[in-house]
N, C-alpha and C positions, 0 to 999 in steps of 0.2 A: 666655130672659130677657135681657134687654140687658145687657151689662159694665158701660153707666153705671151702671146703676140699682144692680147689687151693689157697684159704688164707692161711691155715696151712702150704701146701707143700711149698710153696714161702715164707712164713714169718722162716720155719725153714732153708733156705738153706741163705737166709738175717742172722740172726742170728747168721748161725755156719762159716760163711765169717767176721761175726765181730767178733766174739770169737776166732776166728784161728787168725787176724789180732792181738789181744792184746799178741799172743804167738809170733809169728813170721810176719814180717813189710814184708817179702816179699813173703812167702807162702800167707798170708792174702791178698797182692796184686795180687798174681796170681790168687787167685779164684775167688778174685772181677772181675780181668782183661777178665776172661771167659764170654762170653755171654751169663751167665745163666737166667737173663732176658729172655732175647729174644729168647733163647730157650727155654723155659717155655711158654712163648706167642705164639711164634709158635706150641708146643704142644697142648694149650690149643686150639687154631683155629685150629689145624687139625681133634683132637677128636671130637669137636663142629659143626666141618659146617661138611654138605652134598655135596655126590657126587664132581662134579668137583671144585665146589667151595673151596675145602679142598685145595687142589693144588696150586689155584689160591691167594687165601688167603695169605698162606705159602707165597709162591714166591715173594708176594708185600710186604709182611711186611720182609722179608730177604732185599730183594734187598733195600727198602728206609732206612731200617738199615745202611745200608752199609754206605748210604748218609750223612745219620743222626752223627755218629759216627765221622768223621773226623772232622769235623771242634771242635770237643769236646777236642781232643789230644792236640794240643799245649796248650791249658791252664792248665792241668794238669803239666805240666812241671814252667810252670810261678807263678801256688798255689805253687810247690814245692819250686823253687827258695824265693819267697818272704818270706813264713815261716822260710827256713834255713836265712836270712836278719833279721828275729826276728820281722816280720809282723804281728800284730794282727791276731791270727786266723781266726775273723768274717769278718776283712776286707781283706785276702786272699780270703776268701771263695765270698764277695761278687766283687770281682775283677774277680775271677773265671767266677761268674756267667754273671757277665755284660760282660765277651770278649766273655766266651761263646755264648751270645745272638749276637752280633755282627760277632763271626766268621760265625753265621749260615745266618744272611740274608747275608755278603759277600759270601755263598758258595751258597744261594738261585741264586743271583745276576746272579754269575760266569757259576753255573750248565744250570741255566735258557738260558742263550746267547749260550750254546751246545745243545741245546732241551732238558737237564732233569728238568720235571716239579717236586719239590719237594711239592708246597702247590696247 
């Protein structure tokens, strides 16, 4: 499949997720909330790779998803709270990102002392 073509198909479903959000804060949520991402990436690695690889592919990138994803949720709740507090947007957003970054080596940390190797 061409890279334009998965630019185009990904950048209008980005798009019509930000444009449904300026109608409705919680349909625009829900569609963001779907892992179209990452089913898109899974797509595009199934199409792309050969034979068994296609499978194995898939399955690693599902599954470190899964990983990857949790420690991301309570900050979304703590962006919320500070904005509704009347927090600069920019430093919501870079408060976001710095616990995000912290939630994820605490979840490196944690996963790691259960055998799941994330990095």
């Amino acid at each position: 499949m061409p890279i334009i073509l998965k630019y185009i198909i990904t950048a209008a479903i980005v798009v019509a997720a930000s444009e449904l959000g300026k109608r409705s804060d919680k349909l625009g949520a829900l569609l963001i909330a779907l892992p179209m991402v990452t089913i898109l990436a899974m797509i595009w690695l199934h199409v792309e790779a050969k034979g068994s690889e296609q499978l194995t592919r898939v399955a690693n990138h599902a599954y470190y998803t899964f990983w990857y994803v949790i420690p991301t949720l309570p900050m979304f709740l703590v962006m919320s709270k500070l904005l509704k507090q009347g927090v600069n947007f920019w430093i919501a957003l870079l408060v976001y990102i710095l616990g995000t970054v912290a939630l994820f080596y605490l979840s490196y940390f944690l996963l790691k002392k259960i055998g799941i190797q994330l990095f």
